[in-house]
C-alpha positions as CSV (number, residue, x, y, z in Angstrom):
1,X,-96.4,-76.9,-53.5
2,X,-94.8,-73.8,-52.2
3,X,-96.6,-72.9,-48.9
4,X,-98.7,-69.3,-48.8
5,X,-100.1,-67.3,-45.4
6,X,-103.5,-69.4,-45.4
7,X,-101.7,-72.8,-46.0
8,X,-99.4,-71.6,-42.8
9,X,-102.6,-69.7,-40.3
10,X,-104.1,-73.2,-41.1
11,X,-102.7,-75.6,-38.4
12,X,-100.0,-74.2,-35.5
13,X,-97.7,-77.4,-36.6
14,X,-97.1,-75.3,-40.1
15,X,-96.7,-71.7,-38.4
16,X,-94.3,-73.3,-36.0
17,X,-92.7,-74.9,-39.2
18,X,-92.7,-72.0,-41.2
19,X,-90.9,-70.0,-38.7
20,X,-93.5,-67.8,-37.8
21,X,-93.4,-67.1,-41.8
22,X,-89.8,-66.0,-42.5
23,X,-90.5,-69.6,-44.1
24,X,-92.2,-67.7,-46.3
25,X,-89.8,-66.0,-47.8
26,X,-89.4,-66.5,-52.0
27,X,-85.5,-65.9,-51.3
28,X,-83.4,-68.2,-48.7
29,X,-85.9,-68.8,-46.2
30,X,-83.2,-70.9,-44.4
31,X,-80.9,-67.9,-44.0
32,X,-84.3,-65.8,-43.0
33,X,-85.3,-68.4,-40.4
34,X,-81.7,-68.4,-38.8
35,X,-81.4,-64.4,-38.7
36,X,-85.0,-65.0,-36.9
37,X,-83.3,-66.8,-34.7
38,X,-80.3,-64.3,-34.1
39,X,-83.1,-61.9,-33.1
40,X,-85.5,-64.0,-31.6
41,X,-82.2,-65.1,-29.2
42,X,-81.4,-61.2,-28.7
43,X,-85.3,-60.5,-27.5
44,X,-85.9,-63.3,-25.2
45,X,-82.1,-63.7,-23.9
46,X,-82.8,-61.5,-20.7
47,X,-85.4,-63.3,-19.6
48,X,-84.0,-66.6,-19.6
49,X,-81.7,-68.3,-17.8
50,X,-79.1,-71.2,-19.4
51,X,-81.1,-73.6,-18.0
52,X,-84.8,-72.2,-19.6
53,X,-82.8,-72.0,-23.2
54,X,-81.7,-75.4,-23.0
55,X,-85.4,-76.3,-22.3
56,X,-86.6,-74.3,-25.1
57,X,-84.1,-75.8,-27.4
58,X,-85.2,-79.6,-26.2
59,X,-88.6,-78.8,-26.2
60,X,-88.2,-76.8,-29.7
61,X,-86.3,-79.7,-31.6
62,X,-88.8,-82.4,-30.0
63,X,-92.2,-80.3,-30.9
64,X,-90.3,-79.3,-34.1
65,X,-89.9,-83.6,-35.2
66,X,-93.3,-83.2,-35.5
67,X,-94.2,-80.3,-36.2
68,X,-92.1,-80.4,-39.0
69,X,-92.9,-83.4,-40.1
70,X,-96.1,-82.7,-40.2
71,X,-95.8,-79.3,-42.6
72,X,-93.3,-81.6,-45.2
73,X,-96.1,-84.4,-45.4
74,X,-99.1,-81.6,-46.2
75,X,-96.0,-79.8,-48.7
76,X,-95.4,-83.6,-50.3
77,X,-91.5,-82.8,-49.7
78,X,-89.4,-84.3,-47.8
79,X,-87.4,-81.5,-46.4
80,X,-89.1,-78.4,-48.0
81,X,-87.0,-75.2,-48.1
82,X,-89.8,-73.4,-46.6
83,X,-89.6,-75.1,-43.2
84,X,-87.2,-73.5,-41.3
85,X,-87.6,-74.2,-37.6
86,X,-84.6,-76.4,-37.8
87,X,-82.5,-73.3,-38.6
88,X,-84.2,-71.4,-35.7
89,X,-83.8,-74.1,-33.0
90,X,-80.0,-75.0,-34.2
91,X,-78.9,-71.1,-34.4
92,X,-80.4,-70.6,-30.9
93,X,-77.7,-73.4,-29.6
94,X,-74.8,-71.8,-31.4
95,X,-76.0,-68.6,-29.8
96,X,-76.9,-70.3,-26.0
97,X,-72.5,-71.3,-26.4
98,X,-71.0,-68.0,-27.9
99,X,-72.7,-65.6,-25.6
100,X,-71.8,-63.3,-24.2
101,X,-69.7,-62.0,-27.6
102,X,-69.5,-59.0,-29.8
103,X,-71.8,-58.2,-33.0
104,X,-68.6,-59.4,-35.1
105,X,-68.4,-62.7,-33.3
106,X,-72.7,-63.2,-33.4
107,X,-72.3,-62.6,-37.4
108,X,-69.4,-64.9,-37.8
109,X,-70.9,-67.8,-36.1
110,X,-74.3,-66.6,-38.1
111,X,-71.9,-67.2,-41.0
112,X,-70.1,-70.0,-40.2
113,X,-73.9,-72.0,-39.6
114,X,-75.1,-71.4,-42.7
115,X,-72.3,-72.4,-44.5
116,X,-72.2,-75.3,-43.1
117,X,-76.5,-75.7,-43.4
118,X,-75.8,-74.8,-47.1
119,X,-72.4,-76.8,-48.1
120,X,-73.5,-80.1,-45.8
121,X,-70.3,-81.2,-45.2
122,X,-69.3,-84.8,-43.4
123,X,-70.9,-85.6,-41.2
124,X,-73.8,-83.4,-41.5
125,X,-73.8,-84.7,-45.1
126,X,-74.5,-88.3,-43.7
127,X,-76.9,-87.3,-40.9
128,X,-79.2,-85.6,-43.7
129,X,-78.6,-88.6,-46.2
130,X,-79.7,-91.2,-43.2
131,X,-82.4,-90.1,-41.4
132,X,-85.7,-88.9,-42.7
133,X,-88.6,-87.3,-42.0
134,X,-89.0,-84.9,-39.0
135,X,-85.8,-86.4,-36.8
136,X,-84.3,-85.8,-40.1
137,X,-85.0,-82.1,-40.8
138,X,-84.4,-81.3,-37.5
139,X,-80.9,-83.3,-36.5
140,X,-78.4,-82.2,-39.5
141,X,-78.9,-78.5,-38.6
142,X,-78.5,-79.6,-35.0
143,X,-75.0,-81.1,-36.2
144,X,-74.2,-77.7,-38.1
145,X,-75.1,-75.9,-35.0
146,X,-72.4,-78.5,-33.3
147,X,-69.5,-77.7,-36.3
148,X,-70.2,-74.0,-35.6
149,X,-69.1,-74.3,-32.2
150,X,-66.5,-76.6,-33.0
151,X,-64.5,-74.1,-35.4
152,X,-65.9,-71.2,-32.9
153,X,-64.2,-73.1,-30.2
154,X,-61.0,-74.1,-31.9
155,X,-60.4,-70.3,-33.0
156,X,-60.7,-69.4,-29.7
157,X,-58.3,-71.8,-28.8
158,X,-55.5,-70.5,-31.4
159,X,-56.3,-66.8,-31.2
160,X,-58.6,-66.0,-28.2
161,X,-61.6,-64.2,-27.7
């Protein structure tokens, strides 16, 4: 079932779900979601502290286990391309560690996570292929979010900021 505006206005857990309906989207709705996120980072970024994103973030990839959930069960899909709050949550992270940076360095680590949402390689690849359900959707972008910063962090390393 591919969700529509009525299916997502008709319970919070699916607008939450849906991205705020970038989910919506009949092309890459995961890429959509995590450029929602890049903006949605940009907006609320001066009025929060390090410590209020990394509240956000837990409290987004806890309400999103269910929330998420949730949407896939009413959608009959495990992990349905139109939920994307796992790509919002998990590009807020990558953004929370590489700023303050440049537009060039925001759109490679924009890159960088979706190739490695897209590609799943080890050890997101096992995370998605062992857990299910909301935990599921929600922890392998977690772990691309954590490669991001890995690569970010090791090109930093070799050729500085």
């Amino acid at each position: 079932m591919r969700p529509t505006a009525a299916f997502m206005r008709s319970h919070p857990a699916h607008l939450l779900s849906l991205g705020f309906g970038t989910g919506l989207s009949r092309f890459v709705p995961g890429t959509i979601g995590t450029l929602f996120g890049w903006v949605s980072f940009l907006v609320l970024n001066p009025y929060l502290t390090s410590a209020g994103w990394v509240a956000l973030i837990v409290l987004g990839f806890f309400v999103g286990i269910w929330a998420t959930a949730f949407t896939a069960s009413r959608l009959d899909a495990a992990d349905p391309g139109a939920v994307n709050w796992d790509e919002i949550v998990a590009f807020w992270l990558v953004m929370l560690f590489v700023m303050p940076s440049t537009f060039s360095q925001q759109l490679a680590a924009f890159v960088l996570f979706r190739l490695f949402d897209m590609l799943k390689p080890p050890p997101i690849r096992w995370f998605d292929q062992r857990f299910k359900g909301g935990f599921g959707i929600m922890i392998d972008d977690i772990v691309a979010a954590f490669m991001t910063l890995l690569v970010i962090a090791v090109g930093r390393i070799h050729y500085g900021q």
